[in-house]
NUBABA-213696 format. One record per residue (C-alpha): residue in one letter; x, y, z. Coordinates in steps of 0.5 Angstrom, whole numbers, plus 500, padded with zeros to 3 digits. Each point is the difference from the previous one (the first is absolute). Example, Ala and Ser with C-alpha at 12.3 -4.5 7.8 and 13.67 -1.06 7.14 Angstrom:
REM residues 2
a525491516;s502507498;
REM end
This chain:
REM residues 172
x495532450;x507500504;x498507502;x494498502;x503494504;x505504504;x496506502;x495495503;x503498507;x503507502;x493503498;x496495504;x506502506;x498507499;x492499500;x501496507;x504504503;x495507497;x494496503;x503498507;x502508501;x495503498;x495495505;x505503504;x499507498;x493499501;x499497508;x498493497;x503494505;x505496498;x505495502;x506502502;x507498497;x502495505;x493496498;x502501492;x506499500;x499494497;x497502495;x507502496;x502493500;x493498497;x499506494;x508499499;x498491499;x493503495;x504504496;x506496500;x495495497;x496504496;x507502496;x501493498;x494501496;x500506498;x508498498;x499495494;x500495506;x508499499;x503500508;x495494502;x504502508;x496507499;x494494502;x504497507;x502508502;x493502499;x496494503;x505501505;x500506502;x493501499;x498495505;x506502505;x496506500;x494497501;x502496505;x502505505;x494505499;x497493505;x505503505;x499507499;x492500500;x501496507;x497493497;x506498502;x505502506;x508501498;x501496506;x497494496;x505500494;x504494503;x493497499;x500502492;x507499497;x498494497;x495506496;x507503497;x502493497;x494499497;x499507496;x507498498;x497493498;x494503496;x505506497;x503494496;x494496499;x498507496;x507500497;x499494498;x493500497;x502506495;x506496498;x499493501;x506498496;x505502505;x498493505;x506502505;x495505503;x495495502;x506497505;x499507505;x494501500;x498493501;x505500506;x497506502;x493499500;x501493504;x505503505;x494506501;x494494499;x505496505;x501506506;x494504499;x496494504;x505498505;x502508502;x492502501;x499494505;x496496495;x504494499;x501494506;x506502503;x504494499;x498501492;x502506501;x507498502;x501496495;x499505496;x506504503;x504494500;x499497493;x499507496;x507500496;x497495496;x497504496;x506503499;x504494499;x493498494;x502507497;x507499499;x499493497;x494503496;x505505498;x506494498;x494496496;x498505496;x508503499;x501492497;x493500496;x503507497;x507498499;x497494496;x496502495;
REM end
């Protein structure tokens, strides 16, 4: 089974790459790298992830890397095949804040006893859910600057969160 195991990524690695040269080999249209770039990010997540699994579920960080990645990769793919311009990235960040709070959600879901990963990803997916609406031009603009103006809140509710739970712990 472990042989098994260790020859599945690199088998599906050289079957990708195979299948892609040999699509070239015969003339069959293909996007180029500079659209499928994001793609390494994304199969590097999904292996990342199926590893975890396939590993006896011991690194429960395995599961972060892998969403992470996966969505990285994902994300991007948006840009490369034009359903997004380069030129919105500064509309999108909070996008990143919000992968990295979903990584943790999945960190979290797979080992729910450690509850400290539940402080970054809640920070991160109100920090995302908060500056998404307001960088597109959703929000009232005088909502939207009161966002940018009380923001550090959420950082200031996650490090008394953190304190809180430091005391419950040191008590019990």
């Amino acid at each position: 089974m472990t042989r098994y195991r260790s020859s599945l990524i690199p088998g599906l690695v050289l079957i990708l790459i195979g299948g892609w040269l040999l699509a070239e080999n015969l003339h069959v249209p293909l996007p180029g790298m500079d659209q499928m770039w994001p793609a390494f990010p994304l199969i590097i997540g999904v292996a990342t992830f199926i590893r975890y699994f396939t590993e006896g579920r011991r690194d429960s960080g395995q599961v972060f890397v892998g969403v992470a990645a996966a969505l990285v990769g994902a994300f991007f793919f948006l840009f490369t095949f034009g359903r997004l311009s380069w030129g919105q990235m500064e509309e999108y960040w909070p996008v990143f804040a919000l992968i990295g709070g979903v990584a943790f959600l999945a960190q979290w879901a797979v080992a729910p006893s450690r509850r400290g990963l539940l402080i970054p990803a809640l920070i991160g997916l109100a920090v995302g859910l908060a500056f998404l609406p307001s960088t597109l031009g959703l929000l009232n603009p005088a909502v939207a600057k009161q966002i940018r103006q009380l923001w550090p809140l959420a950082l200031i509710a996650g490090g008394l969160m953190l304190l809180l739970s430091g005391f419950a712990t040191r008590d019990n």
